[in-house]
C-alpha angles and dihedrals in degrees: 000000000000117000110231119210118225119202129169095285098049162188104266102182129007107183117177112204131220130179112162098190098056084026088227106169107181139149129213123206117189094181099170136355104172091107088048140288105332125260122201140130134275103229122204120214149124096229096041108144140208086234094039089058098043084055098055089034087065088038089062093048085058100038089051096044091052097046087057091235111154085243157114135222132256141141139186138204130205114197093219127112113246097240099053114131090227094066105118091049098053090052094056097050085045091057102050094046079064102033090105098043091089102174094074130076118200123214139160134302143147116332094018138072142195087285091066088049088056094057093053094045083049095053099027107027098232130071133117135220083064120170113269097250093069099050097269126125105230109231097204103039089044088054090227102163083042098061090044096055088050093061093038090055084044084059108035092042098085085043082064090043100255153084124254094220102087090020119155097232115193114182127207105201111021088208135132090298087033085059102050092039091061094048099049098034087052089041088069083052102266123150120239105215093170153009131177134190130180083273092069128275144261127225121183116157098199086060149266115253091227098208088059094041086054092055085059092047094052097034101049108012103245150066094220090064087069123130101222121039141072106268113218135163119285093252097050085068092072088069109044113117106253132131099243138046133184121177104197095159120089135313137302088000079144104063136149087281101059101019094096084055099059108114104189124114086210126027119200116203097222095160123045121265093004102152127040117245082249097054090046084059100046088046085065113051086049083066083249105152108219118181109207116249104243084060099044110041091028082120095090092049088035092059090030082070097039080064096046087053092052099249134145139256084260107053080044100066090035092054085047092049101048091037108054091029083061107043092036084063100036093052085050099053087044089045089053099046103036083050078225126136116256096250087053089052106045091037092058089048087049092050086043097052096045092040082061084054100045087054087074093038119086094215 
């Protein structure tokens, strides 16, 4: 069983789920609610762990506190394929097994849409990403993470000596964030290179018209079915030469092996827990600019309250774009006088941010 380490932040519940009928297997992390009632995402995933999930639970409470949301973190993981048949119902059974445990809001992640979050609303009550229909903002059609990343990558370019328009941009993990990523970071004239998704992946350094990329995507289910383009493995993608990288895929995918390969002069953490704390170490003493995660890719929980709080498409782009602009310059600048690395830097505003909270708080 795996051992949690409790610190002075959290966490606050770790339930694990079983439902042997279904069979439904999940784990819960609350990690902090001083700021408010948590907000994460459910993941989907056979290989979904106890510690995967206490990792992203914590990376929910930073990302959260530094955003300014009146809310915790938390984070859940189904062990389920994606594609299983079965889906809907193990939502469901998901979401009543939770339905009491009011401090927690469930939203989307990896493996899992809007649809999923209906089911929950539908069975709990609470949960946020909801379709549009029913008065939610759709993180992933909306393209939330995406446009964050965007501004964040507006604001971090001229700290790794260069403009975005013109920027090599090379994506791990051509998903829903990968996407959106791609659209807005080329709609403030930057240059795709190069996606990948778990199908392969696709480099051309004299570019990727992206509208025609995404009819691949969406025609034959991966970049690496494209008709132009030098077709290489997922992980080579990490080491071609670009600008900008954003990985977007699954954690850890820049590690102590691969990190001395990295040839980007800006990383944007588009997915949650991307890089290792050692990567992130060697990254910068290579002079390789990496903006945290819970800095870059706050859009899609930053949004996810805006809906909670009632409040439109528009206030909700508005809300992305101050927010991460400002804290993506304000990390950097901390990052840069403090000679720390960014992550140092964000995660001691966060604490301090959430140790304010606990103050008032009797737990």
């Amino acid at each position: 069983m795996y051992e949690i380490n409790f610190d002075e932040t959290g966490p606050a519940k770790v339930l694990q789920l079983y439902s042997p009928k279904t069979p439904l297997k999940a784990v819960v992390v609350v990690d902090n609610t001083a700021l408010g009632p948590a907000v994460g995402g459910v993941r989907v995933s056979p290989a979904v762990s106890v510690a995967e999930v206490l990792r992203l639970a914590r990376t929910m409470t930073l990302k959260n506190a530094v955003a300014g949301l009146p809310h915790g973190g938390a984070k859940a993981g189904i062990v389920a394929d994606p594609k299983c048949p079965d889906m809907e119902r193990i939502f469901r059974i998901f979401a009543r097994m939770i339905r009491d445990l009011r401090e927690y809001i469930p939203g989307p992640d990896m493996g899992c849409d809007e649809t999923a979050m209906a089911w929950i609303q539908d069975e709990t009550g609470r949960a946020v990403g909801l379709p549009e229909e029913i008065g939610g903002l759709p993180l992933d059609k909306l393209g939330a993470t995406g446009f964050g990343l965007a501004e964040c990558a507006e604001v971090a370019a001229p700290f790794a000596g260069m403009e975005l328009n013109g920027s090599r941009v090379a994506i791990h993990g051509f998903g829903s964030v990968g996407k959106a990523a791609a659209r807005f970071l080329t709609e403030k004239g930057a240059v795709l290179i190069a996606a990948a998704d778990t199908g392969g992946a696709l480099y051309d350094p004299g570019g990727i018209e992206l509208e025609a990329l995404l009819r691949t995507k969406a025609e034959k289910g991966s970049v690496a079915k494209h008709s132009k383009g030098r077709r290489m493995l997922p992980e080579e993608l990490l080491s071609v030469e670009c600008d900008i990288l954003v990985p977007a895929a699954t954690p850890d995918v820049i590690h102590e092996g691969n990190a001395a390969t990295v040839r980007a002069r800006l990383i944007l953490q588009g997915a949650n827990i991307p890089a290792t704390c050692a990567a992130e170490e060697i990254l910068a003493q290579r002079g390789i600019l990496s903006v945290p995660d819970f800095i870059a890719n706050a859009g899609g929980v930053i949004m996810a309250a805006m809906e909670y709080a009632r409040k439109i498409e528009q206030e909700a782009f508005a809300a992305i774009a101050a927010r991460i602009r400002e804290n993506t310059r304000l990390i950097i600048e901390k990052a840069l006088s403090e000679k720390a690395l960014p992550r140092a830097a964000a995660v001691g505003l966060a604490r301090a941010r959430v140790s304010a909270a606990m103050h008032y708080r009797e737990y």
